[in-house]
C-alpha positions as CSV (number, residue, x, y, z in Angstrom):
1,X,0.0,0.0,0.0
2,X,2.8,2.6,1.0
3,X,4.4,1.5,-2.4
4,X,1.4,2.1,-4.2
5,X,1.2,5.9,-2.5
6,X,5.0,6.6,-3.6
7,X,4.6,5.6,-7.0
8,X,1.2,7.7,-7.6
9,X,3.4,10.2,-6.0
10,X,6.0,9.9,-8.1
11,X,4.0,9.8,-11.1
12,X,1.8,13.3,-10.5
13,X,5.0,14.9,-10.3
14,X,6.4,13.5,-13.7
15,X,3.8,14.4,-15.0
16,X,3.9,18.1,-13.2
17,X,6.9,18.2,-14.8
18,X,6.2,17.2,-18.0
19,X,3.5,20.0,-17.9
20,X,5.4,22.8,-17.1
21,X,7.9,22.2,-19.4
22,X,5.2,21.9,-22.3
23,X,4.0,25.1,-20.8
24,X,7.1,26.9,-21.2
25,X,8.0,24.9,-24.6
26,X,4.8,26.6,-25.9
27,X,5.7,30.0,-24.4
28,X,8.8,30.1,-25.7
29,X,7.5,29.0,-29.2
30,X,5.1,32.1,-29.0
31,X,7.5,35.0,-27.9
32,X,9.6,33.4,-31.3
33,X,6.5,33.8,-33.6
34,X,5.9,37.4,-32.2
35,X,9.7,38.1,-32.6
36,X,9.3,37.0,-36.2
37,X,6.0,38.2,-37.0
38,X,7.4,42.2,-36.1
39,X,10.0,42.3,-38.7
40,X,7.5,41.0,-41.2
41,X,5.2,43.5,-40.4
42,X,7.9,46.4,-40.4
43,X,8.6,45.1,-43.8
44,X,5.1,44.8,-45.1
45,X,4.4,48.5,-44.0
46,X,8.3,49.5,-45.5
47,X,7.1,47.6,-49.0
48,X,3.4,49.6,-49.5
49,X,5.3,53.1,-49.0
50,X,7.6,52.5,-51.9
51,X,5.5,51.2,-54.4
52,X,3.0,54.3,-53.2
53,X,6.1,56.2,-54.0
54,X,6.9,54.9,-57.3
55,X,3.6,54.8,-58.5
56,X,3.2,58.4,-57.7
57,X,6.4,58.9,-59.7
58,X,5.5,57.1,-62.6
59,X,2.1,58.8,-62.5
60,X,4.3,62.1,-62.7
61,X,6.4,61.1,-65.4
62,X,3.4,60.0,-67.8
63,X,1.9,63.7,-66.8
64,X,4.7,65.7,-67.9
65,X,5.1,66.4,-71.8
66,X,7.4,64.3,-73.5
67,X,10.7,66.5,-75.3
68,X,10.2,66.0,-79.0
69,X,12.7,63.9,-81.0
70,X,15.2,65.4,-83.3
71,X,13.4,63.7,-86.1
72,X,10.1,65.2,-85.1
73,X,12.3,68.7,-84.9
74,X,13.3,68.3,-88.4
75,X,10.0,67.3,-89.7
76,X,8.1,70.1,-88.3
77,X,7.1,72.7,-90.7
78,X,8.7,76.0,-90.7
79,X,6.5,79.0,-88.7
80,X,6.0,82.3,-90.6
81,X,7.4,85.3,-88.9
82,X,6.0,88.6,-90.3
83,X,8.4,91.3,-90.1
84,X,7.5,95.2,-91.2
85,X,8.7,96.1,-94.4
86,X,11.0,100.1,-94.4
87,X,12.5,101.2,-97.6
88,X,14.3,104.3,-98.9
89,X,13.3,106.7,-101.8
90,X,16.0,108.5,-103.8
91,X,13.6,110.6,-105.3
92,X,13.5,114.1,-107.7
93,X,10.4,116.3,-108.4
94,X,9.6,119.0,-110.7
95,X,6.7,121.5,-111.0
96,X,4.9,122.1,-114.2
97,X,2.0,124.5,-113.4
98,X,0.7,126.0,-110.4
99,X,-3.1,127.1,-109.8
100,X,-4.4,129.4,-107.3
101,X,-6.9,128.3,-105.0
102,X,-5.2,128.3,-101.3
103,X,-2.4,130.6,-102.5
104,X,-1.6,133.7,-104.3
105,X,1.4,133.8,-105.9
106,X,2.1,133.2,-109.4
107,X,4.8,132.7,-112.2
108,X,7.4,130.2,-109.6
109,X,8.4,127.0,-109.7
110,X,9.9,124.3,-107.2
111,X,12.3,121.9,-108.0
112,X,13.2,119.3,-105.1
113,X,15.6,116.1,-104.7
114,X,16.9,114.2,-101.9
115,X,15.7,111.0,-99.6
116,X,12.4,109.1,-98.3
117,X,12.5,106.5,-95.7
118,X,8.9,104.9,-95.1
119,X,8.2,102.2,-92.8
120,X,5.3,99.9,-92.4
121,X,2.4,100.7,-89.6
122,X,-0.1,98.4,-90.0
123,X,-0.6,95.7,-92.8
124,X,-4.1,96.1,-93.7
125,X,-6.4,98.9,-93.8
126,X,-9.1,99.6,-95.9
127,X,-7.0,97.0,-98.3
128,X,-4.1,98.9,-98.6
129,X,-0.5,99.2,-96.2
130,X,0.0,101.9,-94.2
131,X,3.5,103.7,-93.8
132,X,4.5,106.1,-91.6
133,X,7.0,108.7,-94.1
134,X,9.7,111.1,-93.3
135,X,11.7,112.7,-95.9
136,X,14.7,115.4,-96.0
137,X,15.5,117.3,-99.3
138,X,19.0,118.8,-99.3
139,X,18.0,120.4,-102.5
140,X,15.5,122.6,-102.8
141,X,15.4,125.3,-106.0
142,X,12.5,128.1,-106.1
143,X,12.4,129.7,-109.2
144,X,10.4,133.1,-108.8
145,X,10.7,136.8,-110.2
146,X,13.2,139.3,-108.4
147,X,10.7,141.7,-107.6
148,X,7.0,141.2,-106.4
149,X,4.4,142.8,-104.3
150,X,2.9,141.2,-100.7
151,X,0.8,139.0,-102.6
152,X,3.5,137.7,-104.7
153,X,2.2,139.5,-107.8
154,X,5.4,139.9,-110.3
155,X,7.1,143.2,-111.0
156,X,9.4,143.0,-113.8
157,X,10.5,140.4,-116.4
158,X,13.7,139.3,-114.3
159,X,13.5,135.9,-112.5
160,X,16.2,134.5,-109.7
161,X,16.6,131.2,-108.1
162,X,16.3,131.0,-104.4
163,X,18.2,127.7,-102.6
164,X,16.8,125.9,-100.1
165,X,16.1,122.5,-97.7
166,X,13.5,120.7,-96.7
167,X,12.0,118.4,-93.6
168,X,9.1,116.2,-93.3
169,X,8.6,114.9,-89.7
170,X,5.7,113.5,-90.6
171,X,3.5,111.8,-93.3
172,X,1.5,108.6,-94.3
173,X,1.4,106.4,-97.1
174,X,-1.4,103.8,-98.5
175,X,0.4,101.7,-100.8
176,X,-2.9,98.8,-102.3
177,X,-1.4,95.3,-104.1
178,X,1.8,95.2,-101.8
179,X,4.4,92.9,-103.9
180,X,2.5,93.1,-106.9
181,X,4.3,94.2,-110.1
182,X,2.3,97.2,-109.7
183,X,1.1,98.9,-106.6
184,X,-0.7,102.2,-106.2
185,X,-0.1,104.5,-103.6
186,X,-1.6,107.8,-102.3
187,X,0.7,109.6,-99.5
188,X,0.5,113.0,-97.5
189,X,3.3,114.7,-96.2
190,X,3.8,118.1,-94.1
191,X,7.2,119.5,-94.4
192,X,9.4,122.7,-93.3
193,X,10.7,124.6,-96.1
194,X,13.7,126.9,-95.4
195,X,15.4,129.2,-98.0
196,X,18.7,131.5,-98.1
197,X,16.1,134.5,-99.3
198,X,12.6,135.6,-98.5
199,X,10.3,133.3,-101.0
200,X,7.4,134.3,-103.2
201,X,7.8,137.7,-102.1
202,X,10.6,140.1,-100.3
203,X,8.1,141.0,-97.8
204,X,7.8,137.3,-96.4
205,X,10.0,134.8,-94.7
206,X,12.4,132.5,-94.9
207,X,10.7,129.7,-93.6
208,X,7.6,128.2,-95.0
209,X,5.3,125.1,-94.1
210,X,4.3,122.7,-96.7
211,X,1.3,120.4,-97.6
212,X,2.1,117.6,-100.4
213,X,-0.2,115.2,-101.8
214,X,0.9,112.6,-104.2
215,X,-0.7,109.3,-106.1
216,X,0.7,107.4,-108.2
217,X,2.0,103.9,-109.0
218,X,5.0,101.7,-108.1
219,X,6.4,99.0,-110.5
220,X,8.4,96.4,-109.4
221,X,12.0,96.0,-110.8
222,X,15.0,93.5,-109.8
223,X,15.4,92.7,-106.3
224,X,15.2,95.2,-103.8
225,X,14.6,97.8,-106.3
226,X,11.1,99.4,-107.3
227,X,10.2,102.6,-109.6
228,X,7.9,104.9,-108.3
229,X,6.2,107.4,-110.2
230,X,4.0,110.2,-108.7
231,X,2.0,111.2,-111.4
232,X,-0.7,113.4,-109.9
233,X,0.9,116.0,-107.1
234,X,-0.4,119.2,-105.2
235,X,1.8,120.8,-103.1
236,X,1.2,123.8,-101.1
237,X,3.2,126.2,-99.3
238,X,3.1,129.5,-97.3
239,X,4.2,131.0,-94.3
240,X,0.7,130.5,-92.1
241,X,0.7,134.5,-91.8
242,X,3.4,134.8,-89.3
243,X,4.1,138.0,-91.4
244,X,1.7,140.6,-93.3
245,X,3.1,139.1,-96.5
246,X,1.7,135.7,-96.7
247,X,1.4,135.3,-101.0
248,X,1.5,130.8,-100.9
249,X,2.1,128.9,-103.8
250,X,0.1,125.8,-105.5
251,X,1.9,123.6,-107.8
252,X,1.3,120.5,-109.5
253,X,4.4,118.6,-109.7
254,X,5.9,115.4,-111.2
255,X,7.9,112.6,-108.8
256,X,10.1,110.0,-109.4
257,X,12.0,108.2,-107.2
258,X,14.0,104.8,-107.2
259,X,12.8,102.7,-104.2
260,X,15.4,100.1,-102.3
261,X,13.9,97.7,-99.6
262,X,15.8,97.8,-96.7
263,X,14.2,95.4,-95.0
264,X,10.9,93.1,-94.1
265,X,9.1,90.2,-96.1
266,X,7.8,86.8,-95.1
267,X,10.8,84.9,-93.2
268,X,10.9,81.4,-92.0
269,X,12.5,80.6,-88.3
């Protein structure tokens, strides 16, 4: 009986044993999964935020425009610039009649040669080009008699020739059919007239103001060069009564002029 009692004895404690050391088998076993399962998780989490990352980059990358190959460059069609067109006039004109209607005087006549520059302002207006025009004439040649009253009225039989130059600040041109092998024009232009002697009469001044009005045609030579010829000009000139003596002068006149392009045209980039 007492052998009996110290082998159940013996026995619950083996198996005691056996228990707690299951226990702690299986304890240990778990704090290794949990070990093991952080890094996993760590690495998960590290995994998602680059490919967030690179997907947001590559959804960047298809956004932005791609650079054009060379072969694309060389295939793509040239673009127009426009650039205004300016050219210079060496031009002469003569006077073959005068007519009174603003002006008084009678029996003179104007003879005029030097340079017009005219420059583009707008392309298109009422079908024609507009260019602004300025113009200087270092010769300027006034014909008229020696002696005359204040209204310019002749006194004699004797005639002189008065020297003089020219300015125009300021004038327009409308030039229709620009690059055509004809191209009419109509232009205005108000100029300064000085002389080395009182004009039209030796009671006025030196200086005068002018008003020209010229149309005409332009033909189309060799290259740069044009001919230009006014055929139908007024100009008038007088002192604007700064003076007593204001006699003024209408004359219809003849122009020509040689016309070289400076610059301008259609051009490719």
């Amino acid at each position: 009986m007492t052998t009996t009692l110290i082998s159940t004895g013996w026995t619950a404690q083996l198996n005691n044993r056996t228990q707690d050391k299951t226990l702690a088998t299986d304890t240990k076993n778990l704090q290794a999964n949990h070990r093991i399962r952080q890094p996993t998780g760590f690495l998960a989490k590290g995994i998602i935020f680059a490919s967030v990352i690179l997907t947001a980059s590559i959804t960047a990358n298809a956004v932005e425009p791609a650079e054009p190959s060379v072969s694309t460059r060389s295939t793509r069609p040239a673009v127009a610039e426009y650039s205004r067109q300016s050219e210079v006039v060496y031009e002469a004109m003569t006077s073959y009649g005068h007519y009174k209607v603003f002006g008084a005087a009678e029996s003179e006549s104007l003879y005029a040669a030097g340079e017009e520059y005219d420059r583009e302002l707008w392309p298109q207006i009422l079908g024609a080009r507009v260019d602004y025009v300025s113009e200087f004439l270092p010769v300027l040649l006034l014909s008229q008699p020696v002696t005359s009253n204040i209204y310019g009225t002749p006194r004699g039989h004797s005639r002189e020739t008065v020297y003089g130059m020219g300015v125009t600040p300021i004038g327009f041109r409308l030039l229709w059919r620009d690059g055509s092998r004809w191209m009419p024009y109509f232009e205005t232009k108000a100029s300064v007239l000085g002389f080395t002697q009182k004009a039209l009469s030796t009671s006025a001044t030196y200086e005068n103001w002018s008003f020209h009005c010229t149309g005409g045609m332009k033909f189309k030579l060799h290259g740069r060069y044009d001919l230009r010829l006014g055929l139908i000009s007024d100009l008038h000139f007088s002192n604007a009564f700064v003076v007593r003596s204001n006699p003024a002068l209408d004359l219809m006149n003849l122009d020509v002029g040689i016309v070289y392009h400076l610059a301008g045209r259609n051009r490719t980039r």
